[in-house]
C-alpha positions as CSV (number, residue, x, y, z in Angstrom):
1,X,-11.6,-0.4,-9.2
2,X,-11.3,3.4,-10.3
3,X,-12.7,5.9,-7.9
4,X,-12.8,9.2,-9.4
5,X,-11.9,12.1,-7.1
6,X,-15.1,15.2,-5.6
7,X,-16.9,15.2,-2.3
8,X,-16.9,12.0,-1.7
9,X,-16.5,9.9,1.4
10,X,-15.5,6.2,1.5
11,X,-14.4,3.7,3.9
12,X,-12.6,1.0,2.8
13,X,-11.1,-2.3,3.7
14,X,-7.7,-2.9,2.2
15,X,-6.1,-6.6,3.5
16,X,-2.8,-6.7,4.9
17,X,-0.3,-9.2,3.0
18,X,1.4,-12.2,4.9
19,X,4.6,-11.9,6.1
20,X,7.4,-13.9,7.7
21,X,8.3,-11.3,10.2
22,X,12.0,-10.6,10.8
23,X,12.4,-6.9,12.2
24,X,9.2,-4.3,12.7
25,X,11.4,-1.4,12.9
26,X,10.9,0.6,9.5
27,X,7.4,-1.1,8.1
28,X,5.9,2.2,8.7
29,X,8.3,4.5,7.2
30,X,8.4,1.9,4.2
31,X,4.2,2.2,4.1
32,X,4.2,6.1,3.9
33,X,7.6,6.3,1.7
34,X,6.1,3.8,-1.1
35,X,2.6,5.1,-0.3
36,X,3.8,9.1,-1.3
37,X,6.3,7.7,-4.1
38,X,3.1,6.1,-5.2
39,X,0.9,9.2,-5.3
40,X,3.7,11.7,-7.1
41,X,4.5,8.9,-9.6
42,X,0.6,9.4,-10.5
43,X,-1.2,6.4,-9.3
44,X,-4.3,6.7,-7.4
45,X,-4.7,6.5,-3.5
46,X,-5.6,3.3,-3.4
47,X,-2.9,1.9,-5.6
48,X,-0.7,4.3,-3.7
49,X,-1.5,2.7,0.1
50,X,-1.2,-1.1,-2.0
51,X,2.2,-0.2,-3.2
52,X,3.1,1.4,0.7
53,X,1.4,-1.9,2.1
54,X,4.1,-4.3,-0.3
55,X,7.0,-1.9,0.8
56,X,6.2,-2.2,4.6
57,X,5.6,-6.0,3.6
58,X,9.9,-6.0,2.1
59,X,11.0,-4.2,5.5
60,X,9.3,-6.6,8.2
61,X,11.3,-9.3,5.6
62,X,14.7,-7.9,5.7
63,X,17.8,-7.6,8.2
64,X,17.5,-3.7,8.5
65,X,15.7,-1.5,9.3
66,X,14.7,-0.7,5.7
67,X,15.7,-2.9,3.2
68,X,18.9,-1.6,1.1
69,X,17.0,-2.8,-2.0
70,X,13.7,-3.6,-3.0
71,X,12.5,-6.4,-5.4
72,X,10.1,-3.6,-7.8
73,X,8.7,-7.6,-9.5
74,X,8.0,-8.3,-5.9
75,X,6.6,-5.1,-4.8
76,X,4.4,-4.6,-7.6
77,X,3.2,-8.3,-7.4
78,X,2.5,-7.5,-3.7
79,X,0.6,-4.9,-4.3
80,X,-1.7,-6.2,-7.5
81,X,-2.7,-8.8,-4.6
82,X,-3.4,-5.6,-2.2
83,X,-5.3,-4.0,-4.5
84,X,-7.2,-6.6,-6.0
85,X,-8.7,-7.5,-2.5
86,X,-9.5,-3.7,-1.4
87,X,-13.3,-3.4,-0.8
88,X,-15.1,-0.5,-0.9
89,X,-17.5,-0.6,2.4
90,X,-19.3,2.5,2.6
91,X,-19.6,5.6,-0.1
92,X,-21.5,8.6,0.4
93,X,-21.6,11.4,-1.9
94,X,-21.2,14.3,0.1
95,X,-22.7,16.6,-2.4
């Protein structure tokens, strides 16, 4: 899926990835850490909120708070399944 950038609106669906839940605290500042990361390391939004989605995935799996280190093999498999299953729902070309 490549969705080039303008005045464009979508809505999409992205799917959440299972978990075996050990501690919430953290998940979200893992989501908007790997989802930013994502974005200045040049991958798209999408990708971007995939990759945040697999890192809040690692934190609700660890001990801590946030995890003291990530699996990147796990992460990035994590987040090919994200992405893979993100829909797009609605478009609308707001030109």
């Amino acid at each position: 899926m490549h969705l080039k950038g303008g005045s464009q609106f979508f809505a999409m669906h992205i799917p959440a990835l299972p978990a075996s839940v050990v501690r919430l605290p953290g998940a979200g500042d893992c989501l908007v850490g790997g989802t930013l990361a994502s974005v200045c390391a040049g991958l798209d939004v999408i990708q971007s909120v995939a990759v945040g989605i697999a890192a809040a995935k690692a934190a609700v799996e660890a001990e801590t708070n946030v995890p003291s280190e990530f699996s990147l093999t796990a992460i990035a498999d994590d987040a090919r399944t994200v992405y893979a299953g993100a829909k797009v729902l609605y478009h609308q070309s707001m030109l």
